[in-house]
C-alpha positions as CSV (number, residue, x, y, z in Angstrom):
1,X,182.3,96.8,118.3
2,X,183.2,98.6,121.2
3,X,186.7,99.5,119.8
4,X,185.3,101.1,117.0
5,X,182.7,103.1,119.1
6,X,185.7,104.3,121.1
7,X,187.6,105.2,117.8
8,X,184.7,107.3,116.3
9,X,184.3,109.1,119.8
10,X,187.9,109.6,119.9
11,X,187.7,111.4,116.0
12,X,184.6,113.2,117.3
13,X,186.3,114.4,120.3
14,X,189.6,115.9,118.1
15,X,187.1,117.2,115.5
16,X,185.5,119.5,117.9
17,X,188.6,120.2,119.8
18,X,190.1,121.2,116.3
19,X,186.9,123.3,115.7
20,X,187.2,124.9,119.3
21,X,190.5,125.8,118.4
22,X,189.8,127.0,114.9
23,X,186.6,129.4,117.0
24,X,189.5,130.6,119.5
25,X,191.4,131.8,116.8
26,X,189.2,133.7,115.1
27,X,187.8,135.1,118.1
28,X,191.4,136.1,118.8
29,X,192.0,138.0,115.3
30,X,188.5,139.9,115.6
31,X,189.6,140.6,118.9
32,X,193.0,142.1,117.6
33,X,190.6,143.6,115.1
34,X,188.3,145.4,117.0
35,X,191.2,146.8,119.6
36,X,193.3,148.3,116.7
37,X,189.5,149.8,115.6
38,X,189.4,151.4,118.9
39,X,193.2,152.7,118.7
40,X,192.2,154.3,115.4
41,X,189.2,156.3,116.4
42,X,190.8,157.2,119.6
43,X,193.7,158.4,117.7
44,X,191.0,160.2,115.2
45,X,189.0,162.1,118.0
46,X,192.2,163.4,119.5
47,X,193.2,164.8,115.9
48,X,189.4,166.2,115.7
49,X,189.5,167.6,119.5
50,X,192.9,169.3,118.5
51,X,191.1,170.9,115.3
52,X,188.4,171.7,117.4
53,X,190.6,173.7,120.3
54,X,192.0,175.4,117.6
55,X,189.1,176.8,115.8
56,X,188.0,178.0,118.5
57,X,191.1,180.2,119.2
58,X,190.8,181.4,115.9
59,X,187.6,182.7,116.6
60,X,188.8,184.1,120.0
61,X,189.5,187.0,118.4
62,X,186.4,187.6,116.4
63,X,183.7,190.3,117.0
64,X,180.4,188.7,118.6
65,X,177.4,189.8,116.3
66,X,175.4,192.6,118.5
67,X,171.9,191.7,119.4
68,X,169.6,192.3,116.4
69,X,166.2,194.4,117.4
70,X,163.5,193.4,118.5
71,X,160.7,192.8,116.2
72,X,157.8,195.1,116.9
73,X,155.1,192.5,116.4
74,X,154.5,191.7,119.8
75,X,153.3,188.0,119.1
76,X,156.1,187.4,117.4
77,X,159.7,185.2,118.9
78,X,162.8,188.0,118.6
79,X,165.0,185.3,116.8
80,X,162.7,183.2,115.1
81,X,160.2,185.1,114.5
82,X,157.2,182.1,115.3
83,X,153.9,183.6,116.7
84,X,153.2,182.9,120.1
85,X,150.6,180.9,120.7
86,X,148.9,179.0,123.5
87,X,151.1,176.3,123.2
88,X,154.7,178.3,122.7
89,X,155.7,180.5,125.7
90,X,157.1,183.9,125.6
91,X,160.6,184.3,127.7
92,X,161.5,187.7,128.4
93,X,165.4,187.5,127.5
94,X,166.9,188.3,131.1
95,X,169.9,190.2,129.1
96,X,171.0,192.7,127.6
97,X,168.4,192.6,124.5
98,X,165.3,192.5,127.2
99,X,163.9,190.6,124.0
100,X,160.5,188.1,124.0
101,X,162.3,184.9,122.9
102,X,160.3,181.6,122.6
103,X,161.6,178.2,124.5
104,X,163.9,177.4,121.6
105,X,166.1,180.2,121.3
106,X,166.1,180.7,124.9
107,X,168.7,179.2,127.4
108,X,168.0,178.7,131.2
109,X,170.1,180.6,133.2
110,X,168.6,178.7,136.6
111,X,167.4,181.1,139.1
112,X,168.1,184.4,136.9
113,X,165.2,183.7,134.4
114,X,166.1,182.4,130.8
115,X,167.9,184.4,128.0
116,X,168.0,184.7,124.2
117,X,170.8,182.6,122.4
118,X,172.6,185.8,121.2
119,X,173.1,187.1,124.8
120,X,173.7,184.2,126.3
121,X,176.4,183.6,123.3
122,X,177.7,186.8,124.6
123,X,178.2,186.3,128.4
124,X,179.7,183.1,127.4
125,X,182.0,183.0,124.4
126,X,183.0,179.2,125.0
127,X,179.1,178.0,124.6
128,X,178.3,176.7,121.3
């Protein structure tokens, strides 16, 4: 009796050393997997950083639009053109348009106030 107790622990213990085994391998080729998965999209965001540097030499050379006017409604957002209300402030555009811009199409500038996208666009080419 005891033999055979020892015999079926003995085929337990290589079944689940055999399924261990089996886990570690698989492990290991989802492993192998997932790194060559990372290698690819590395490999794909250089190729899209690389189109990306480019473009924007391209468009190095390209006129920035000029600052369209500034609507006369007064309650009205210089790029947008949404009403002003009591929950959307007015910016005054700290640049060259002087234009009332609300929150969205403004950009903090810190200290020197906030600006209109279109200005800012133009004191700094390399902003998106």
């Amino acid at each position: 009796r005891a033999r055979q107790d020892g015999e079926r622990w003995a085929s337990a213990l290589q079944r689940a050393q055999r399924e261990a085994l089996e886990r570690e391998a698989t492990r290991g080729a989802e492993q192998a997997r997932q790194q060559e998965l990372i290698r690819d999209m590395k490999e794909r965001l250089l190729e899209l950083l690389r189109e990306k540097d480019a473009l924007w030499q391209k468009t190095e050379g390209i006129d920035t639009p000029m600052a369209s006017p500034v609507p006369r409604g007064p309650g009205l957002c210089a790029r947008c053109h949404k009403d002003f209300r009591l929950l959307s402030r007015r910016y005054n555009c700290s640049r060259l348009c002087q234009g009332k811009v609300c929150h969205t199409c403004s950009v903090d500038m810190g200290k020197h106030g906030r600006c209109c996208l279109i200005c800012y666009q133009q004191k700094h080419p390399q902003a998106t």
